[in-house]
Backbone as numpy.savetxt, mean C-alpha at the origin, in Angstrom:
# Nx Ny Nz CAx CAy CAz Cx Cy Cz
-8.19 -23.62 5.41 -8.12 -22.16 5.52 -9.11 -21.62 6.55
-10.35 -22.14 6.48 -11.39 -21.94 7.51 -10.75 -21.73 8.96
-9.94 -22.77 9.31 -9.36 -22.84 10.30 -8.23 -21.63 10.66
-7.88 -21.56 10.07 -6.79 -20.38 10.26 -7.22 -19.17 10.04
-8.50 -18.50 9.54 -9.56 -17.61 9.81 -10.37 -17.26 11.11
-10.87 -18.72 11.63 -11.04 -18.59 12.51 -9.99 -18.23 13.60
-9.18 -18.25 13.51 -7.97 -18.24 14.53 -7.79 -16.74 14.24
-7.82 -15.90 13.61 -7.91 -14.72 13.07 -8.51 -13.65 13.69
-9.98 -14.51 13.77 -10.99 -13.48 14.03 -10.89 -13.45 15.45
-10.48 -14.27 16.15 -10.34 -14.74 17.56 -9.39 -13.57 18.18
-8.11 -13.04 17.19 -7.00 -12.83 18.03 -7.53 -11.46 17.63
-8.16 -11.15 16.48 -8.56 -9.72 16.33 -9.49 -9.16 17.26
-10.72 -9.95 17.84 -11.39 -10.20 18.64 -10.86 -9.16 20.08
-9.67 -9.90 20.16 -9.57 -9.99 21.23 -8.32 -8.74 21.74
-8.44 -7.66 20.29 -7.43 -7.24 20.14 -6.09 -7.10 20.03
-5.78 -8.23 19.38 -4.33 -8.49 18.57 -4.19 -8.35 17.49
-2.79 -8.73 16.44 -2.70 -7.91 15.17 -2.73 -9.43 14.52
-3.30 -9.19 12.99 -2.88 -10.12 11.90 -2.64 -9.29 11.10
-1.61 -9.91 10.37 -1.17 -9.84 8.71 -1.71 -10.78 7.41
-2.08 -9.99 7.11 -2.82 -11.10 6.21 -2.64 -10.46 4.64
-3.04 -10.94 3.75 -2.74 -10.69 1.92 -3.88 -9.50 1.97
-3.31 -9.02 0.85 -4.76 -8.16 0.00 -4.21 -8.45 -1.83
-4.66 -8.01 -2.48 -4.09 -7.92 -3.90 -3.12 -6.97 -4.37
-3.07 -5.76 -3.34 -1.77 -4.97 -3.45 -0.45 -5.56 -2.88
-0.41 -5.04 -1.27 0.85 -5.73 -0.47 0.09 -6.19 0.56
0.87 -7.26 1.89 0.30 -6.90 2.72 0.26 -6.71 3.67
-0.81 -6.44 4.85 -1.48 -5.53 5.37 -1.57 -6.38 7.30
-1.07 -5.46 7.76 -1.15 -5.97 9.47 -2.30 -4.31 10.01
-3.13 -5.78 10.13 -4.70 -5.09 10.57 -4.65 -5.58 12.32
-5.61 -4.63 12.33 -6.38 -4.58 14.01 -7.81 -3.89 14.15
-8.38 -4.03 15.26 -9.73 -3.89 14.96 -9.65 -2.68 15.04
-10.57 -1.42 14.24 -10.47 -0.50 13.51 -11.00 0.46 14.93
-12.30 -0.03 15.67 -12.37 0.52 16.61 -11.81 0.52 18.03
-10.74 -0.18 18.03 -10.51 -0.54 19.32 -9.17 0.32 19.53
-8.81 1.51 20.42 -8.08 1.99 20.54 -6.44 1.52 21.02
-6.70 0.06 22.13 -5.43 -0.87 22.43 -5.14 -1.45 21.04
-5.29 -2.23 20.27 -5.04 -2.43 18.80 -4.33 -1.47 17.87
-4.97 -0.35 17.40 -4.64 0.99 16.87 -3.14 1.11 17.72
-3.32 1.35 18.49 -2.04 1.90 19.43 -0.59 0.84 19.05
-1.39 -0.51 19.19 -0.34 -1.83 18.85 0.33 -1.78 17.28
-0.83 -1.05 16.23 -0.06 -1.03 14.94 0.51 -0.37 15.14
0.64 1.32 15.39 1.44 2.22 15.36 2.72 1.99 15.99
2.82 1.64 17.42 3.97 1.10 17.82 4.90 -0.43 17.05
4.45 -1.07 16.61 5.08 -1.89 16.14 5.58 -1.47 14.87
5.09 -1.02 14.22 5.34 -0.56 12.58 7.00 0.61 13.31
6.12 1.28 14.52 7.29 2.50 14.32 6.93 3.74 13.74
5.53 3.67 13.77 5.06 4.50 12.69 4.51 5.89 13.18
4.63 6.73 12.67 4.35 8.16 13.05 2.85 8.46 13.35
2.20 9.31 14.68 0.98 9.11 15.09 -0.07 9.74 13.83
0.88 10.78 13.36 -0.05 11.90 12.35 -0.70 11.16 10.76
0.40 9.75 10.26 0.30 8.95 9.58 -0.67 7.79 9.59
-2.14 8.41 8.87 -3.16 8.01 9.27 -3.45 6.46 8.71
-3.76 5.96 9.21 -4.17 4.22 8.43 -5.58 3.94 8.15
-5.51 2.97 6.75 -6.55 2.69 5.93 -7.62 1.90 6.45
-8.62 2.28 6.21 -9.62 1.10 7.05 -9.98 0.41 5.82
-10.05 -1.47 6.17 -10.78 -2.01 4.95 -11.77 -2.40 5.78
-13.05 -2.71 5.02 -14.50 -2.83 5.01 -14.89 -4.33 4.13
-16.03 -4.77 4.49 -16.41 -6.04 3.49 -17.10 -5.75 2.77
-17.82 -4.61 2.79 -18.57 -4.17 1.67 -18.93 -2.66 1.39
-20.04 -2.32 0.60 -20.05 -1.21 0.85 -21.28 -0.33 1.15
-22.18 -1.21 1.90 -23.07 -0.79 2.96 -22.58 -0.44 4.22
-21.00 -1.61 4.40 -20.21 -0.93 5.91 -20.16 0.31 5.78
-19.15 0.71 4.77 -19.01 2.50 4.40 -19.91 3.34 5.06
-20.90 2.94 4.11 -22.39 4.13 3.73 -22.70 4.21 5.30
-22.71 3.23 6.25 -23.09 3.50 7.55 -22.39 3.84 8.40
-20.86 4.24 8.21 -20.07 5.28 8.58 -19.53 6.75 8.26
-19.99 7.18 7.11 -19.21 7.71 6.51 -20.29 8.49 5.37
-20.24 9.68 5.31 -20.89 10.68 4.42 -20.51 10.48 2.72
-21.62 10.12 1.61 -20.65 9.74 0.43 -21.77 10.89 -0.38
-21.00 11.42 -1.04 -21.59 12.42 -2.35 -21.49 11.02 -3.36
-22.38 11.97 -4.42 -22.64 11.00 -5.84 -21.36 10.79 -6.08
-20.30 11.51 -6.38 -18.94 11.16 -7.44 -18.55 10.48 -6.48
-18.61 10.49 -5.38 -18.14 9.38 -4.24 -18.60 7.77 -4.44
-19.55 7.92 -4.43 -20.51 6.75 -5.04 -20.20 6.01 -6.20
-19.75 7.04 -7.41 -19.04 6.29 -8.95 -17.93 5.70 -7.98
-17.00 6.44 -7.65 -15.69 5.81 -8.05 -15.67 4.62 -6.90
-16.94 4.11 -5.71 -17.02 2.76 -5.14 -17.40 1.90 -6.12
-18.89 2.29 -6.67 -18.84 1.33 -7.47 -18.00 0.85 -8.79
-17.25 1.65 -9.06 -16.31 1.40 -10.56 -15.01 0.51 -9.95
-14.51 1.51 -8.60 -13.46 0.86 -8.71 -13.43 -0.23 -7.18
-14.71 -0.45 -6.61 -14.16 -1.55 -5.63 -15.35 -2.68 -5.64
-15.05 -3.82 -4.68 -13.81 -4.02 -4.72 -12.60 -3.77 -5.39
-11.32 -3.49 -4.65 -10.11 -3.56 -5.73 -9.14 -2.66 -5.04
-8.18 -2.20 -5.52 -7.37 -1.38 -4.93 -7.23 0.53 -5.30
-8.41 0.73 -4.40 -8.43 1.85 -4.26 -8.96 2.31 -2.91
-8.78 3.05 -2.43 -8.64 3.95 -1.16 -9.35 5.35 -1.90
-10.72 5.43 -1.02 -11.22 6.60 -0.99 -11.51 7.25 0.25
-10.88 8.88 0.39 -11.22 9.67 1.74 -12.42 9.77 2.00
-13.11 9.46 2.94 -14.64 10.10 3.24 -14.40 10.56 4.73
-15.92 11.38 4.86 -15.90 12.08 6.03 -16.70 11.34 6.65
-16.48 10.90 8.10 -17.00 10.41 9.23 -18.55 10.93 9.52
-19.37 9.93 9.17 -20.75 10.54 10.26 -21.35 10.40 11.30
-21.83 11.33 12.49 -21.81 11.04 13.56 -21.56 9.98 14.78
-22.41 9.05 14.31 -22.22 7.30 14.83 -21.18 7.30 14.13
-20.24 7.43 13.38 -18.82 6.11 12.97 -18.42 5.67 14.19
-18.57 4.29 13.77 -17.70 3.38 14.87 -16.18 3.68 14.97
-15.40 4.16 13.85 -14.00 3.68 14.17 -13.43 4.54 14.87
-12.60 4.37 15.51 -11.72 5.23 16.68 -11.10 6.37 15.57
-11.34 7.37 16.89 -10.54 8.42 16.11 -9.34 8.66 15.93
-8.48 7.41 16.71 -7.00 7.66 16.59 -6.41 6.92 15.12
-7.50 6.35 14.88 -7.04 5.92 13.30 -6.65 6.79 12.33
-7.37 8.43 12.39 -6.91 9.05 11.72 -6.44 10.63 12.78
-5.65 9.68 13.75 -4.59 11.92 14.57 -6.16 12.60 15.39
-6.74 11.90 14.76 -8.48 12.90 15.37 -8.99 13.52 14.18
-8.71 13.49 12.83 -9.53 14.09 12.08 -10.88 13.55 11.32
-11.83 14.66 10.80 -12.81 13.78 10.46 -13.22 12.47 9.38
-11.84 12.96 8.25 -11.64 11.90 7.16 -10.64 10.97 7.85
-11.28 9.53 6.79 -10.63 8.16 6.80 -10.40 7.45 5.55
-9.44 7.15 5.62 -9.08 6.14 4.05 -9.84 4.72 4.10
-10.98 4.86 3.07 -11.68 3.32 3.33 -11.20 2.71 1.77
-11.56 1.38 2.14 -10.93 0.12 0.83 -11.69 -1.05 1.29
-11.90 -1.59 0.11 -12.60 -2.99 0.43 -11.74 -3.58 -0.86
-10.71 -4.60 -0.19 -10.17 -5.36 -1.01 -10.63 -6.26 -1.71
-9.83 -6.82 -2.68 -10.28 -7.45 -3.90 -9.45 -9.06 -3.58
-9.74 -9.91 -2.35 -8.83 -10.53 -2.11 -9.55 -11.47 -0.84
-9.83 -13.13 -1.51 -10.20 -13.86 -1.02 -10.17 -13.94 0.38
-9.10 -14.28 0.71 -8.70 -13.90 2.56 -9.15 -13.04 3.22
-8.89 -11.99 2.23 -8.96 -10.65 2.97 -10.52 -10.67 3.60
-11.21 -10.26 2.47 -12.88 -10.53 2.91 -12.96 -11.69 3.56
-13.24 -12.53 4.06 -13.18 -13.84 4.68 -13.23 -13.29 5.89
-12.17 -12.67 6.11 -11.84 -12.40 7.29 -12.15 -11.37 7.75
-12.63 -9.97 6.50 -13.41 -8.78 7.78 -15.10 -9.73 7.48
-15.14 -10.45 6.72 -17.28 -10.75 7.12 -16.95 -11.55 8.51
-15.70 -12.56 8.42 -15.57 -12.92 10.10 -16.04 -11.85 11.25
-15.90 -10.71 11.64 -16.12 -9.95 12.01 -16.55 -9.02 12.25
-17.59 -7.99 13.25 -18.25 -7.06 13.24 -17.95 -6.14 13.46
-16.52 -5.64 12.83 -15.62 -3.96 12.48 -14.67 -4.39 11.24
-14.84 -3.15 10.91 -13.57 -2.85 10.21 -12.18 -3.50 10.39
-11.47 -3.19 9.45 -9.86 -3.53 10.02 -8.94 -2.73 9.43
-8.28 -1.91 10.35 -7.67 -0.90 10.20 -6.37 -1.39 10.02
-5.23 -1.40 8.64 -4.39 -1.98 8.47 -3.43 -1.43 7.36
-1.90 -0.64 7.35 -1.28 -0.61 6.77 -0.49 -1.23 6.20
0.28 -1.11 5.72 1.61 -2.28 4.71 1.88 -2.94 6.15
2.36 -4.21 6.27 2.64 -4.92 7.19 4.40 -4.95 7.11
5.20 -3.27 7.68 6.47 -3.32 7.10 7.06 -2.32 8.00
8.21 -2.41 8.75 8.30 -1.37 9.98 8.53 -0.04 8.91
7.83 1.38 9.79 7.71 2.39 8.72 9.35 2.90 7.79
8.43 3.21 7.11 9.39 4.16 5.81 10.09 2.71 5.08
10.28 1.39 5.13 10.62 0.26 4.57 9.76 -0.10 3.51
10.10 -1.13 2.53 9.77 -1.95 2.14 8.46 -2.60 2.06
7.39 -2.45 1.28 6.22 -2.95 1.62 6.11 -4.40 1.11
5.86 -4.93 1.93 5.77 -6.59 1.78 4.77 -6.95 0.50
5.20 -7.90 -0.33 4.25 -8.79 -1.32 4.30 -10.07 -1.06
4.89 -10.51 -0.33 5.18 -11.90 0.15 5.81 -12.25 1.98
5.29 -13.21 2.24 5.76 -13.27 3.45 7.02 -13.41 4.16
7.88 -13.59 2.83 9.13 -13.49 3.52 9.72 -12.26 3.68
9.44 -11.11 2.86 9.34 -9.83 3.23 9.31 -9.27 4.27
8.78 -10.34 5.43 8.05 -9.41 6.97 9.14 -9.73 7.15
9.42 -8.14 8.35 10.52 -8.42 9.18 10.16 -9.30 10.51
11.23 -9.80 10.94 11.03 -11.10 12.13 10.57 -10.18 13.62
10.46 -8.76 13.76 10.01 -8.29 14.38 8.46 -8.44 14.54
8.10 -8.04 13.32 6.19 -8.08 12.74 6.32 -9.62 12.77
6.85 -10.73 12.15 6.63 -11.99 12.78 6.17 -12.36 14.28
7.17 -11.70 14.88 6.74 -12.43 16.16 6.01 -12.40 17.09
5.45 -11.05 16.70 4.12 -10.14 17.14 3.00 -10.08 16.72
2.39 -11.27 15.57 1.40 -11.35 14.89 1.10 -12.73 14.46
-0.05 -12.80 14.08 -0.72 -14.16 13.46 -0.36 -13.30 11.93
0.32 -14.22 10.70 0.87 -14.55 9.83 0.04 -15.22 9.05
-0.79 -14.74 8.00 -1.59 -16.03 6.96 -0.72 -15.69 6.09
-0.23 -16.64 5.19 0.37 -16.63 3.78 -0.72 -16.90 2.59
-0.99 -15.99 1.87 -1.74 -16.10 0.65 -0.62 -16.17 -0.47
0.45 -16.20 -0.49 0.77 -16.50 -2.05 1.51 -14.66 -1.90
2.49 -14.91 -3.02 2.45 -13.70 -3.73 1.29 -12.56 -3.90
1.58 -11.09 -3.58 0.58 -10.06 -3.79 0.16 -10.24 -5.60
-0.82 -10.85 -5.89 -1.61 -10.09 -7.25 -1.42 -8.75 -7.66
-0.99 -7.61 -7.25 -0.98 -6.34 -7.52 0.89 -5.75 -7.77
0.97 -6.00 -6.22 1.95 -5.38 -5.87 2.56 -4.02 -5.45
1.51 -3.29 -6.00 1.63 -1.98 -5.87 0.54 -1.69 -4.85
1.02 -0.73 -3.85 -0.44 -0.25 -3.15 -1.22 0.29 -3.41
-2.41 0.51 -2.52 -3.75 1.44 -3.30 -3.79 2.22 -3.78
-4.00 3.45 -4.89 -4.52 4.30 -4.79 -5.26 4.76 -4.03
-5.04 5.93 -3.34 -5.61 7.07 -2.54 -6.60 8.28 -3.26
-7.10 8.43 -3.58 -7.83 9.54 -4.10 -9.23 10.16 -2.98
-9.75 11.30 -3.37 -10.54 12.33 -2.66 -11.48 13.15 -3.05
-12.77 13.38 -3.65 -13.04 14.18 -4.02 -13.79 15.66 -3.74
-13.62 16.42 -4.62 -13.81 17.83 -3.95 -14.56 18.71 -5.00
-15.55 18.57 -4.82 -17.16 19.06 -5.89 -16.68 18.16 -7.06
-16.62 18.71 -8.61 -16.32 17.71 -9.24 -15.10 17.33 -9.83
-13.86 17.36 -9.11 -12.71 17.35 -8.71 -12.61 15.63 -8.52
-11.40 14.82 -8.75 -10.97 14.02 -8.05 -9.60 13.93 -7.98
-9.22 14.45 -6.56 -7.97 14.24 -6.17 -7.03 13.32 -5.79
-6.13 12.86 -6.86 -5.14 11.52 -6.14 -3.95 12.02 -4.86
-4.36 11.61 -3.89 -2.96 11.50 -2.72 -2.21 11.05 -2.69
-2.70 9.67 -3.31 -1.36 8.89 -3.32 -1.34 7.54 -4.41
-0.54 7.81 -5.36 -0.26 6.90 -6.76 -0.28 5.83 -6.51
-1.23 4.69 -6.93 -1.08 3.39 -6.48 -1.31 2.72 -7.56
-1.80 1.57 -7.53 -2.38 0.29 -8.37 -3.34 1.01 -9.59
-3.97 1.90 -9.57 -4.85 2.22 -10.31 -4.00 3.36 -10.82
-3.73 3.43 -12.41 -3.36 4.09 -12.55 -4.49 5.86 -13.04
-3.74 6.66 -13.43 -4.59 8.14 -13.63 -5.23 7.78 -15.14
-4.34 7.05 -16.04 -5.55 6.73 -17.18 -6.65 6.01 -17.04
-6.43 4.92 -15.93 -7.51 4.00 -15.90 -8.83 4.91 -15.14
-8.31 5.93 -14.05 -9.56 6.40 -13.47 -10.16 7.35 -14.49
-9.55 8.11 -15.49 -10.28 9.19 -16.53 -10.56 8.26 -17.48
-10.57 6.96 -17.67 -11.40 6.01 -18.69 -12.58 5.94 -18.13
-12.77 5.25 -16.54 -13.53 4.62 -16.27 -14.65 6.19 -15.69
-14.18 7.04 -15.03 -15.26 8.25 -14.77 -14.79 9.59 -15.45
-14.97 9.65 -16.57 -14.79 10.67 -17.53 -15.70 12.06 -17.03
-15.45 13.07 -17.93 -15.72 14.35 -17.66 -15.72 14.91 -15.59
-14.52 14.62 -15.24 -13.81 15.01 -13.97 -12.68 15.52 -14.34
-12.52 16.23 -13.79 -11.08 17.00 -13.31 -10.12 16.32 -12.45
-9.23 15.34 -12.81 -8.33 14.43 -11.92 -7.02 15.34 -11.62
-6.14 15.59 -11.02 -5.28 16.15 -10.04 -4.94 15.27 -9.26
-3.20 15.39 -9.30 -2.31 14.97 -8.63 -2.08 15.39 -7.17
-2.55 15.87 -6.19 -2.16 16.30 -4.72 -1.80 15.21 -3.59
-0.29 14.81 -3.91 0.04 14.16 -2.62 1.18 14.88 -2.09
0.90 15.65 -1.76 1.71 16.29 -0.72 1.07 16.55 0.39
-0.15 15.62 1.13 -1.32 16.02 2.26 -0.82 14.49 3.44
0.19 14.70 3.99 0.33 13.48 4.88 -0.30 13.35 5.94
-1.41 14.39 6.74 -2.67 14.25 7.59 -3.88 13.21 7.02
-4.04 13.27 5.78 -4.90 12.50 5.19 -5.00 11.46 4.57
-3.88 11.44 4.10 -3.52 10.15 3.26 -1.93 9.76 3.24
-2.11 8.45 3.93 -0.78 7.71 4.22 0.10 7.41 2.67
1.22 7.51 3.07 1.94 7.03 1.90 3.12 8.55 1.62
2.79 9.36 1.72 3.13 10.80 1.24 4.14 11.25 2.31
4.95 10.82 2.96 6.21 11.02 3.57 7.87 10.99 2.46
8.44 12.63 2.78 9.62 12.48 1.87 10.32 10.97 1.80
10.44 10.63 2.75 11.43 8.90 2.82 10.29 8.16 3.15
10.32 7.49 2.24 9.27 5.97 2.39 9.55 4.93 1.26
9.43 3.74 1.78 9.27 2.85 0.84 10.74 2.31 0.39
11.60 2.52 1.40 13.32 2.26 1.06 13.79 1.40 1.54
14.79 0.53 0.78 15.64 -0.44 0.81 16.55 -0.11 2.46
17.26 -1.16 2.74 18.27 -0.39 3.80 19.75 0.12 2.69
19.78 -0.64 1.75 21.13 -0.38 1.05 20.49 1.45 0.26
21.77 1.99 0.33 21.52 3.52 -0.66 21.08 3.40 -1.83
19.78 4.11 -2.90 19.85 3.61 -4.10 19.60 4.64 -5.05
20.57 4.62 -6.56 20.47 5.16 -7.26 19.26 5.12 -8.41
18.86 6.49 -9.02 17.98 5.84 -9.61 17.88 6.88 -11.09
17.59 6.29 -12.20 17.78 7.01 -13.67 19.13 6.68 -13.80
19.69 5.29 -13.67 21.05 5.52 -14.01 21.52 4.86 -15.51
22.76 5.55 -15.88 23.20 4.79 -17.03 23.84 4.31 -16.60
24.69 4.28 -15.63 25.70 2.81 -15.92 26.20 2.76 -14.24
26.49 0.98 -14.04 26.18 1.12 -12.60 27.40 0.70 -12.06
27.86 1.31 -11.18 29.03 1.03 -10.37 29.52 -0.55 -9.85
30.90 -0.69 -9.47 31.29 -2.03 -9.37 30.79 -2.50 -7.83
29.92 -1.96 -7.51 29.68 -2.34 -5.97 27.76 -2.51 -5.82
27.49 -2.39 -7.04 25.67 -2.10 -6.75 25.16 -3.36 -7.64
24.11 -3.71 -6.82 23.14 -4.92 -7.76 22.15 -3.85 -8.62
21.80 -4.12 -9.78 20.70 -3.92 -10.37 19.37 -3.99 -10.93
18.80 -2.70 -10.67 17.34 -3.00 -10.81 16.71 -2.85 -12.21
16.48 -3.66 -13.43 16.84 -2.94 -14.70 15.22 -3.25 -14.77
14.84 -2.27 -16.01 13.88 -2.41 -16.83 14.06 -2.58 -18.50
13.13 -3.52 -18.89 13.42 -3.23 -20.58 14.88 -4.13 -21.02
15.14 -3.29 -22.33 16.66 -3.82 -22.75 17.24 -2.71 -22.93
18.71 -3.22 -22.52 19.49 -1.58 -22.54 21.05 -2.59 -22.19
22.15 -2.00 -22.62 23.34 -2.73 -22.24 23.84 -2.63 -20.77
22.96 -2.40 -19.93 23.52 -1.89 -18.21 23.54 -3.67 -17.78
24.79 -3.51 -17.34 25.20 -5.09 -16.29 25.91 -4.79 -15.21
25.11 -5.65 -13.73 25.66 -5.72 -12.97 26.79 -6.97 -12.28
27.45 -6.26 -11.78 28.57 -7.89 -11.76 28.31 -8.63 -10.48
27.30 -8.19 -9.93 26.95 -8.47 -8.88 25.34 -9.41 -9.12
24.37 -8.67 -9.15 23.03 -9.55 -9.46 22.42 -8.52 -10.63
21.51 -8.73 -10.92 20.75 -7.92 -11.79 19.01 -8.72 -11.90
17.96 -7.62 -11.58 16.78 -8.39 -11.71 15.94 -7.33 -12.49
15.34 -7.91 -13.68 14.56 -6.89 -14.88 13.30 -7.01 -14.16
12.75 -6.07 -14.11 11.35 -5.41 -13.75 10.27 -6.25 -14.88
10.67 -6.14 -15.60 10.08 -6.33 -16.93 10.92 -6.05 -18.28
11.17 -7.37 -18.59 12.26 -7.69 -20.05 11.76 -7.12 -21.27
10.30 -7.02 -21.28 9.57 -7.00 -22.66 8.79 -5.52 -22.44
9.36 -4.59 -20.85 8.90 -3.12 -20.94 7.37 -3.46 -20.65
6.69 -4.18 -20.04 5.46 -3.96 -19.19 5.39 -3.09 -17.87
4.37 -2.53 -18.03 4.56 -1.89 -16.71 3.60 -2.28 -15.44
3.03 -2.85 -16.23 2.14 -3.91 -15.13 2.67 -4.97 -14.81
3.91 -5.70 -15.27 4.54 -7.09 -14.84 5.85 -6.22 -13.84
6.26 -4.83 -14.37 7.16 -4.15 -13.52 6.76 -3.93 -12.26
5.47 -3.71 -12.18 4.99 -3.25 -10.52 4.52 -4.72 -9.83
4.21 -5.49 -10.16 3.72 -6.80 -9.78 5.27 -6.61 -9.24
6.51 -6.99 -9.93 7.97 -7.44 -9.58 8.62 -6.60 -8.79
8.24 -4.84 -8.27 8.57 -3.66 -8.15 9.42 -4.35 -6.87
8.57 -4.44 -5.45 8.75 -4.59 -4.08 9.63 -5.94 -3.78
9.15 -6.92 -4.58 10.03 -8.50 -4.32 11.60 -8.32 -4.84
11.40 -7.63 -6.11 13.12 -7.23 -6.57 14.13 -6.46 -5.80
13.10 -5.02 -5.52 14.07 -4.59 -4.40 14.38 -4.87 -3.29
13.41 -5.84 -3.02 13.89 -6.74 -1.71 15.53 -7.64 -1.92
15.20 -8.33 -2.73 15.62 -8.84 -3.07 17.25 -8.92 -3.25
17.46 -7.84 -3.92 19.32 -6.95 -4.16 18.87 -6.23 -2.98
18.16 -5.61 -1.43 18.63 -5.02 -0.73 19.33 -6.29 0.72
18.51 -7.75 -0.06 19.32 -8.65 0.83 20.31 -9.67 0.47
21.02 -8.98 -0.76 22.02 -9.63 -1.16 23.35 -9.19 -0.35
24.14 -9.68 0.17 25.00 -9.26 1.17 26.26 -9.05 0.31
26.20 -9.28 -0.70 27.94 -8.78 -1.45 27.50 -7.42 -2.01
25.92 -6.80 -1.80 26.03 -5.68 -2.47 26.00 -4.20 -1.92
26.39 -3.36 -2.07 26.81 -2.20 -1.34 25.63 -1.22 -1.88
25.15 -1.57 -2.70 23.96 -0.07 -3.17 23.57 -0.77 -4.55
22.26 -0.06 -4.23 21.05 -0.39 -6.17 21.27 0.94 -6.93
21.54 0.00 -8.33 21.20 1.26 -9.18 20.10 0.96 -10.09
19.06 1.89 -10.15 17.36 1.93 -11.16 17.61 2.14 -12.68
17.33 1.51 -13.04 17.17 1.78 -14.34 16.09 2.79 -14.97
16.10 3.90 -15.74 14.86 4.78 -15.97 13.50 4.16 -16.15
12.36 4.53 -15.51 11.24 3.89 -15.81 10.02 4.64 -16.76
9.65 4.41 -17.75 8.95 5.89 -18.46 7.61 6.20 -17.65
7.61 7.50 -17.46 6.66 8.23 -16.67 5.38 8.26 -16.84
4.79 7.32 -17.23 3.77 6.85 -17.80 3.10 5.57 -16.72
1.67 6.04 -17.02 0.78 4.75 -16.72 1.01 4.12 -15.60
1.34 2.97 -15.43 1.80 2.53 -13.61 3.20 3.04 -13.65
4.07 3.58 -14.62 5.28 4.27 -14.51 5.43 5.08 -13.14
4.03 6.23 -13.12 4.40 7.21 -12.61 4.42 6.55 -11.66
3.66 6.00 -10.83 3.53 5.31 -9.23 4.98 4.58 -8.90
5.31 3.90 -9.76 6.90 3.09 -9.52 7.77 4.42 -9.69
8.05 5.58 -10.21 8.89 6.89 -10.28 8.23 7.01 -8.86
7.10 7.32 -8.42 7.18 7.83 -6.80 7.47 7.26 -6.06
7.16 6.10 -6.15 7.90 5.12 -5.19 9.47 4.86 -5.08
10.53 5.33 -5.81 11.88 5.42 -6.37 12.09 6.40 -5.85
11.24 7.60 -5.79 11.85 8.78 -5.68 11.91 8.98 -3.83
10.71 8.99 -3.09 10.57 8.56 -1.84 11.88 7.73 -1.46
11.81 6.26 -1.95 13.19 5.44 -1.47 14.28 5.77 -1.57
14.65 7.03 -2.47 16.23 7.52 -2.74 16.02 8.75 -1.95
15.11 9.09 -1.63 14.93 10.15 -0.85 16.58 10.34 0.75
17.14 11.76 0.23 18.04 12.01 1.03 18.05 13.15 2.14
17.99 12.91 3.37 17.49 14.37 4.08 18.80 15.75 3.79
């Protein structure tokens, strides 16, 4: 593995892209300050300039020496990272990272993953790595490498870590006096953050797509059309079921979770719908209801985005 790290740090170095694992999905990084890089994700993804990307960090002294942190800023690094969460902070004077990472504004989405490789490979290096889902935009976010499209293949150094541990992407959150605002529903769910930093005011605000990636009406979609809350599914659609319920498809059918987990549902969320969107006898997915709950809600936004119709 050493070896193929090193080969990593070389091409990042030198401003080229890798894809590499995190514990959510993953992630085609470039060096965070280097504006030819930046420019290379955005164009390859396809991705919209205003659609700002996450910087991960190896620790969290990198942060503190970029980036302005209040106390409640401070809890929710140390509670929740490493790991999969994404917190906004504001840039301080010296920040190294380019400003095109975030359109020119003063906030940036930082994360320090929870994910062997991952770290490996930013302590390889003396920046950041600025890196979204490794998935041309508004698609499919990769948990596995066969996921990448052969486009992002052929344009990148490729490490395979295995299956994503998570599956779900980061949480996004923000805070604002003693406020903490989620942008964008991820891995962490809203009970786990009012367990772990109690007496806050948590709020739902993702409707802010200057600040936090993820929050576009269409994102996160299959190429096939897909239905979703359905009872009963047409003779032309594979299915995405959860739980037990009498819905059969005559085509494929893959349970999220048989026994109604919602943590084995989001681990399975991205590989399933991959999955029936590359089955070629099938014409469209139909969702099975997911309860609005707990990692529920994040898999409902992520459904709702992918069925998203202009």
């Amino acid at each position: 593995m050493q070896k193929i790290i090193n080969l990593a740090k070389k091409r990042l170095e030198d401003g080229n892209l890798v894809i590499f694992p995190t514990e959510t999905v993953y992630g085609l990084g470039g060096d965070a300050t280097n504006l030819r890089a930046i420019k290379k994700i955005y164009n390859l993804k396809k991705r919209p300039l205003e659609n700002p990307l996450i910087c991960h960090f190896k620790n969290i002294k990198e942060i503190k020496e970029n980036f302005e942190i209040n106390s409640l800023d401070n809890e929710i690094i140390k509670k929740f990272c490493p790991g999969p969460l994404t917190i906004i902070l504001k840039k301080r004077k010296k920040c190294k990272i380019h400003a095109a990472v975030s359109n020119n504004l003063n906030y940036i989405g930082c994360r320090i993953p929870k994910n062997k490789i991952a770290i490996n490979i930013l302590k390889s290096v003396n920046f950041p790595i600025a890196a979204p889902s490794a998935n041309i935009s508004t698609k499919i976010s990769p948990t596995q490498t066969n996921h990448i499209s052969k486009k992002l293949k052929d344009n990148t150094l490729i490490i395979n870590g295995g299956k994503s541990l998570l599956g779900l992407e980061s949480t996004v959150v923000k805070t604002s006096k003693n406020k903490i605002l989620i942008l964008r529903l991820g891995s962490i769910s809203i009970e786990e953050i009012r367990k772990k930093i109690p007496n806050n005011d948590i709020e739902i605000n993702n409707l802010n797509q200057k600040v936090s990636p993820g929050n576009q009406k269409k994102h996160y979609a299959p190429n096939l059309p897909i239905r979703i809350n359905v009872t009963k599914v047409l003779k032309n659609e594979g299915l995405l079921n959860f739980g037990k319920n009498n819905m059969k498809s005559n085509i494929c059918e893959y349970n999220l979770s048989a026994k109604g987990s919602l943590k084995e549902a989001s681990k399975n969320f991205f590989n399933f719908l991959y999955l029936i969107d590359n089955n070629k006898l099938c014409k469209g997915i139909a969702v099975a209801p997911i309860p609005s709950q707990d990692l529920g809600i994040t898999i409902n936004d992520r459904l709702k985005r992918a069925s998203y119709k202009k």
